[in-house]
C-alpha positions as MATLAB code, in Angstrom:
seq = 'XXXXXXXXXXXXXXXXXXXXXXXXXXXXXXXXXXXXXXXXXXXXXXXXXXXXXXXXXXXXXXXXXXXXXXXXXXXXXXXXXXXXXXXXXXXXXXXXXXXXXXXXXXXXXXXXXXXXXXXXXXXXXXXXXXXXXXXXXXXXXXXXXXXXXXXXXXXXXXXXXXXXXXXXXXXXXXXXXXXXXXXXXXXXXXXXX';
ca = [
      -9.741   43.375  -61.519;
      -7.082   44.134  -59.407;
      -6.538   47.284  -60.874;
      -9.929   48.691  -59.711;
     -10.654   50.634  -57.084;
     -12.974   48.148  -55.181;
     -15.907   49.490  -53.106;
     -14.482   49.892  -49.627;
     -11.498   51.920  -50.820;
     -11.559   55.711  -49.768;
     -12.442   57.825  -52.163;
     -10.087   60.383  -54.053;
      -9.685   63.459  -53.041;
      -6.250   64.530  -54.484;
      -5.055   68.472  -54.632;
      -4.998   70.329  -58.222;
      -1.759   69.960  -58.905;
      -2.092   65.953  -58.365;
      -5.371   65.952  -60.205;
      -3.965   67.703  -62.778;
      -0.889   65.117  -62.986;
      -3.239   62.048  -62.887;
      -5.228   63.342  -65.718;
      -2.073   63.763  -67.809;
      -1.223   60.393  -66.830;
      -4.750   58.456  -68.121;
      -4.751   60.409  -71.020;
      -1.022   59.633  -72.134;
      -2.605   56.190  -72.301;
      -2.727   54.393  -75.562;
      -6.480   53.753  -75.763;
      -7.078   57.438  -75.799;
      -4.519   58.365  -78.295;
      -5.503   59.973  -82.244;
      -4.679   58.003  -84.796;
      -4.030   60.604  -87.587;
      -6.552   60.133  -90.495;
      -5.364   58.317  -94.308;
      -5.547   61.910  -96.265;
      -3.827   63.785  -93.066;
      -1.240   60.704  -93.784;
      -1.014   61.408  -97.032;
      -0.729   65.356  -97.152;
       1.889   65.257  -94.756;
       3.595   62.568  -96.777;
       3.624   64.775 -100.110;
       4.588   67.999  -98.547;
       7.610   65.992  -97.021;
       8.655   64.825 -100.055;
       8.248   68.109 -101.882;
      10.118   70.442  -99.138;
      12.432   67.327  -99.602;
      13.454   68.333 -103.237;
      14.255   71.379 -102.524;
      16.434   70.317  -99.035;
      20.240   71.232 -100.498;
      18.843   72.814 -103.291;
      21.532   75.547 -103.450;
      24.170   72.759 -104.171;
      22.599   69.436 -104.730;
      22.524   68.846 -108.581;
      19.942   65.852 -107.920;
      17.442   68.666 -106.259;
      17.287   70.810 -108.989;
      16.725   68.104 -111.696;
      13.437   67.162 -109.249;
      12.391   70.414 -108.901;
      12.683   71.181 -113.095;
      10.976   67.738 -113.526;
       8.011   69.001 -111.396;
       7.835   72.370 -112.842;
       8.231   70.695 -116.459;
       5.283   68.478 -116.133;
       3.143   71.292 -114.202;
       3.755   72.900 -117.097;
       3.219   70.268 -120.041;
       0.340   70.094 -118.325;
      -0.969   73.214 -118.679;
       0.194   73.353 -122.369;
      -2.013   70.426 -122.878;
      -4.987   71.963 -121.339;
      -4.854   75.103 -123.330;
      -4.358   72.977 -126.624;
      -7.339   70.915 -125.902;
      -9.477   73.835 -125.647;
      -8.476   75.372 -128.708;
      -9.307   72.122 -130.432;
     -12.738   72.110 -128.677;
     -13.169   75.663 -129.894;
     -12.124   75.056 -133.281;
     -14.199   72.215 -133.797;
     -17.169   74.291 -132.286;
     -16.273   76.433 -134.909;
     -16.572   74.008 -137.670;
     -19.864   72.442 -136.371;
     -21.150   75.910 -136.393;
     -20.051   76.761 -139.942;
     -21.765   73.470 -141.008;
     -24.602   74.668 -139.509;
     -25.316   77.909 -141.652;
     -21.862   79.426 -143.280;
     -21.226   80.874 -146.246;
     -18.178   79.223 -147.131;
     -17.773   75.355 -147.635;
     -14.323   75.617 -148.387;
     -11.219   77.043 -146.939;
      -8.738   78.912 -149.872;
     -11.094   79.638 -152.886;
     -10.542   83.044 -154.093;
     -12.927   85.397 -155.157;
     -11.900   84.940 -158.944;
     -12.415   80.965 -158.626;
     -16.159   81.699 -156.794;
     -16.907   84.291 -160.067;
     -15.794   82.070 -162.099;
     -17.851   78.887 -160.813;
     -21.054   81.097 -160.639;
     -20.228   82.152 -164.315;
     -20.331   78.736 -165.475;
     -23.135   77.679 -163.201;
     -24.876   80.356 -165.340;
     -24.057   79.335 -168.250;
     -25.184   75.965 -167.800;
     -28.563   76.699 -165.991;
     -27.983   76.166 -162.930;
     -29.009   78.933 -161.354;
     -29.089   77.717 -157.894;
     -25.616   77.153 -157.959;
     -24.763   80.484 -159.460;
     -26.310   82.485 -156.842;
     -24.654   80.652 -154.027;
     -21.360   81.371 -155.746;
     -22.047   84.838 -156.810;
     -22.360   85.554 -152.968;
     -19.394   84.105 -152.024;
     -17.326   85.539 -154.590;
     -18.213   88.972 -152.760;
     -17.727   87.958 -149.669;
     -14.419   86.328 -150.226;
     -13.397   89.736 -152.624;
     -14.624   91.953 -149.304;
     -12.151   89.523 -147.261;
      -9.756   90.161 -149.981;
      -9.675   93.841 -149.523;
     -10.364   94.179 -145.524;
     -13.275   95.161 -145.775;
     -14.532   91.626 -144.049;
     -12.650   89.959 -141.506;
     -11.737   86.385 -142.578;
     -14.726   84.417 -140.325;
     -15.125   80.765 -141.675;
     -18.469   80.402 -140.103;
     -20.036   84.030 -140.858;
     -24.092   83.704 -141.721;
     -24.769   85.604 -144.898;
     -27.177   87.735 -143.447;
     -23.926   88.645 -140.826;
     -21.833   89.685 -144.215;
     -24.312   91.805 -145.433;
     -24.885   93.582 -142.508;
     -20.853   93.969 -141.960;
     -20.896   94.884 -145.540;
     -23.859   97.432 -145.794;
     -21.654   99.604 -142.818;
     -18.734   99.722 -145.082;
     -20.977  100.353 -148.409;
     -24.737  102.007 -146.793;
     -26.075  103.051 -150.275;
     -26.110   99.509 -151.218;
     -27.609   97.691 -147.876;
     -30.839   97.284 -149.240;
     -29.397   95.125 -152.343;
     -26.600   93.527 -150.109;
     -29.531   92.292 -147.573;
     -31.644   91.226 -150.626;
     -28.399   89.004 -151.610;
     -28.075   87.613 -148.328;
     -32.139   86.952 -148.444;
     -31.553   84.828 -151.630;
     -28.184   83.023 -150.920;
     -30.219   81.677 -147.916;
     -32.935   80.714 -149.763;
     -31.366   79.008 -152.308;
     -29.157   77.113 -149.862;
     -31.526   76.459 -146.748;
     -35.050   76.713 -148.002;
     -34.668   74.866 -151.247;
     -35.907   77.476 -153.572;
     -35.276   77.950 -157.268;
     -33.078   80.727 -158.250;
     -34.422   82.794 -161.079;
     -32.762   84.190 -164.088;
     -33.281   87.853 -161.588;
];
């Protein structure tokens, strides 16, 4: 208690200059001091230590290999990231070519598609024959550039492509695409027309 003013002290009335200088003086005190925050902290501590790598950096051999480490992994990084969405995309891809393709298979020619719906034919099932019939066509329009190679493409999306490259016979190509989907997604019976 000592160190309080007690009652029947005078008061203080110092000048501005004093005033000023007793402020400065309670305030230097520790109980009114910042303590700098855990994420200032740790910013501070990371820029530190990456101006550090590049301290002597125009002759320190140990800099450089820090500073190529760091850009090396920034940019395996990256690489990663960009593979990983291709991979997404391509298996996008896939799901949607499950989900209403033409093609079930990657690499079958047009002459191996003719050839399966010829013997589907000739064994009756028709079904079969139409489905491959289609895709012999589409895969002999890929063949020739007149398709772009599109895994997932719809059928009714070929003939369309198709009738802009051939418009005389759009009528028959949508009537194709009109029974390759109904042979493969609404269960119908193909018949012999």
């Amino acid at each position: 208690m000592a160190g309080l003013l007690s009652l029947d002290s005078p008061p203080l009335d110092p000048s501005s200059s004093e005033g000023r200088r007793l402020l400065a003086d309670e305030l230097a005190k520790s109980e009114y001091g910042t303590e700098e925050s855990l994420l200032r902290r740790a910013v501070r501590a990371f820029v530190e230590w990456f101006t550090g790598l590049f301290d002597g950096a125009a002759g320190d051999t140990m800099s450089r290999w820090w500073v190529l480490a760091v850009l090396g992994g920034v940019l395996l990084v990256l690489c990663l990231a960009v593979w990983s969405a291709f991979r997404l995309q391509s298996g996008r891809r896939a799901r949607q070519a499950a989900q209403g393709a033409v093609f079930d298979e990657v690499g079958v020619s047009a002459a191996e598609y003719r050839r399966r719906a010829q013997a589907a034919r000739a064994r009756g099932d028709l079904g079969a024959a139409v489905l491959d019939a289609y895709r012999a066509m589409a895969a002999g329009a890929v063949d020739r550039f007149i398709l772009e190679d599109l895994p997932g493409a719809t059928a009714r999306e070929i003939a369309q492509t198709l009738s802009r490259a051939f418009p005389a016979e759009a009528e028959h190509l949508g009537r194709a695409a009109a029974a390759f989907d109904a042979v493969r997604y609404g269960g119908l019976a193909a018949s012999a027309e």
